[in-house]
N, C-alpha and C positions, 0 to 999 in steps of 0.2 A: 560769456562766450567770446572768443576771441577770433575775429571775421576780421580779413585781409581783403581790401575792395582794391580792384583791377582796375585798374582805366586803356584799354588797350589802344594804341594809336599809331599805327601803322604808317611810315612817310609816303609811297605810292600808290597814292590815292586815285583812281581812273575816270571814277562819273563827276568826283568834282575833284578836278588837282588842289593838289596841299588844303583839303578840307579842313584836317585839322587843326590846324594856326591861322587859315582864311580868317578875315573879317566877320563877324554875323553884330551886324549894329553895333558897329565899333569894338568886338574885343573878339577875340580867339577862340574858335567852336570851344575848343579843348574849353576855356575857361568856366562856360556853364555847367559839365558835368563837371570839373574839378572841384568849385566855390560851394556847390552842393553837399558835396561828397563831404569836404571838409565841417562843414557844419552837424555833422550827423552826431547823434547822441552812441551808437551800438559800432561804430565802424574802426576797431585797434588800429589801423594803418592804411593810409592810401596813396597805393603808386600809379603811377604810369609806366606802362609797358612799349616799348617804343626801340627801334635800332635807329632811327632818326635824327641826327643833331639838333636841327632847328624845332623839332619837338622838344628835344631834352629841352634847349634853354629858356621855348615858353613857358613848359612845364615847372621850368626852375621858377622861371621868376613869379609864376602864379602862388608858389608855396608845395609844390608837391614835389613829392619823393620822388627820384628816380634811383633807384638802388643798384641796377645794373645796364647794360646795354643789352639790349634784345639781339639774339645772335641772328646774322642776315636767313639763316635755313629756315627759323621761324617769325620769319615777315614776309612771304611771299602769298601770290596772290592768293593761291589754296591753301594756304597753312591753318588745318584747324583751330578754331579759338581756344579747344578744352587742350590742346598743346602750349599753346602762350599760359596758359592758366596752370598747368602742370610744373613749367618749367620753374616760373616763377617762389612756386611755393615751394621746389625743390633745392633750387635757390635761397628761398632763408631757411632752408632744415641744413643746410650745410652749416648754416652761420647757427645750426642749436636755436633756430627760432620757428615755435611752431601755431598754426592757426586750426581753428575748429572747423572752419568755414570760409568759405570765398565768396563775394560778392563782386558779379562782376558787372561794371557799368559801361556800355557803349556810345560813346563820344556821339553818335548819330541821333541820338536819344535826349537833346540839349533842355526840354521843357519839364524836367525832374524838381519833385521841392521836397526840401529834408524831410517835411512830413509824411513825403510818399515811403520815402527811404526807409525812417524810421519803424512808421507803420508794416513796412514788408517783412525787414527785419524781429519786429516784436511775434508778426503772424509765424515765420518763419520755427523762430524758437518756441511758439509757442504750439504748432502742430506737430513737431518729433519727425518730420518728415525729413527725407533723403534731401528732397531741393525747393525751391520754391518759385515762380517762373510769373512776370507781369503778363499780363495777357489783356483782350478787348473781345467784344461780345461779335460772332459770326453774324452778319446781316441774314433773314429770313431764308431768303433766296440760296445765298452759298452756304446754309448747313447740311452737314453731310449727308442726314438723311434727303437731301433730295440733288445731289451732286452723284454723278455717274464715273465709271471706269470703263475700260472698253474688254469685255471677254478675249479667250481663246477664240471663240467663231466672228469677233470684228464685230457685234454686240455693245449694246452697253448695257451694264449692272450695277445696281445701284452701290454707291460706296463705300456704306456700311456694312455689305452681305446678305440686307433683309433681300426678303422675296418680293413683298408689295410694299410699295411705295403708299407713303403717310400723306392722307388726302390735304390736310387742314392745316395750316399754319400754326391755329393756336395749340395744335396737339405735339407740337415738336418741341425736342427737348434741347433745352438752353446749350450754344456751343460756342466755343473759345477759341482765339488763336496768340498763339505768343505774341506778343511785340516786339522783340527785341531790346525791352528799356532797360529792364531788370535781371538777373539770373542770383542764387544764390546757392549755394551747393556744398554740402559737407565734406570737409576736406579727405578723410577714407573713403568715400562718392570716387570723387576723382581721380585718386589714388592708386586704389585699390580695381573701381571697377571700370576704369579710364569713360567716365560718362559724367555727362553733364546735368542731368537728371533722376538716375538711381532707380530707386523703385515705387517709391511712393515721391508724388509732386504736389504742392501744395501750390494756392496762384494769387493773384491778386489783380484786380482791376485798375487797371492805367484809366486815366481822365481822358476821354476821346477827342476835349475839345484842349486839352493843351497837346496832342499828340506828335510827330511829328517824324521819322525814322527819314534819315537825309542820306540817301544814296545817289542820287540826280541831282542836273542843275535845277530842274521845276521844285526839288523836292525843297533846295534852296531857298529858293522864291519863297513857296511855301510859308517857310520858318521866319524868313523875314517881313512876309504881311501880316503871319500871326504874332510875329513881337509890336508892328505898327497899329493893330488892329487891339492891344493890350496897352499900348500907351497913352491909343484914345479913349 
């Protein structure tokens, strides 16, 4: 199978400026998802997606591809992801190069090791599914079955639709929320049904304790006491 992994990296970055070429313990965010990526056993090619200069030429000098210049209409602040993903791939079918699959990895997502890759990858191909999506286990408390909506009469009803609400903790059933680490999605998925997910998803458990999605400066912080907190 032939899987085109994304690195998307956007130069106007708002919660942390220039996140992605920032420092994080000496080397360029961009570099951890990159140096991973590169190591993968299943991964045909890995770019970065970027209308950014000073992204291209960290990007360059890390070793990664940059095959085109990300056009500014898809680098703004609402610009869907599965649009940069679309473009991309449409981009090399011009150039008669074509991929099964996409695997897309988010720069915010820096605490990844091949073997996570690998492994999603293997699951991936190995369940037939549409897409395949890293996720983390819902805390007790915010599972849906005991999370509320607000009705038509200013009400609340419970989120799932049931009628009665599930007394017991241990009777609730197991629930997940994406991460954002991971995404992988068959290329007529995207294509064809401009989605990033399809019809059947298959998922896989992210490590809660390397976790770490960096949209904030605390989130920053964050990432750098658990690099400090891993070299003690």
């Amino acid at each position: 199978m032939k899987i085109l992994a994304i690195i998307p990296a956007r130069g106007g970055s708002k919660g942390v400026p220039g996140k992605n070429t920032k420092l994080l313990n000496g080397k360029p965010l961009l570099a951890y998802t990159s140096e991973i990526a590169l190591q993968s056993n299943y991964l045909t090619e890995v770019i970065v997606s970027t209308e950014d200069t000073q992204i291209i030429e960290v990007a360059q000098s890390l070793g990664i591809n940059v095959p085109f210049v990300r056009p500014m209409a898809l680098a703004q602040d609402h610009t869907p992801t599965i649009d940069v993903l679309i473009h991309a791939l449409q981009w090399y079918e011009n150039q008669a190069i074509f991929f099964d699959a996409v695997c897309l990895l988010q720069v915010t997502s820096p605490f990844r090791t091949v073997e996570f890759i690998d492994k999603s990858i293997e699951k991936f191909i190995k369940s037939g599914c549409d897409s395949l999506v890293s996720v983390q286990r819902v805390p007790h408390e915010y599972n849906p079955h005991w999370t509320f909506e607000v009705n038509a009469e200013g009400n609340l009803k419970i989120a799932t639709g049931e009628t009665e609400i599930i007394p017991r903790r241990q009777d609730l059933s197991i629930a997940y929320h994406r991460d954002g680490s991971l995404y992988i999605t068959k290329t007529e998925v995207l294509l064809q049904q401009h989605s990033l997910y399809g019809k059947s998803i298959a998922y896989i458990e992210s490590e809660p304790d390397f976790y770490v999605n960096i949209d904030t400066i605390q989130d920053w912080e964050k990432a750098e006491e658990m690099i400090q907190n891993k070299l003690k």
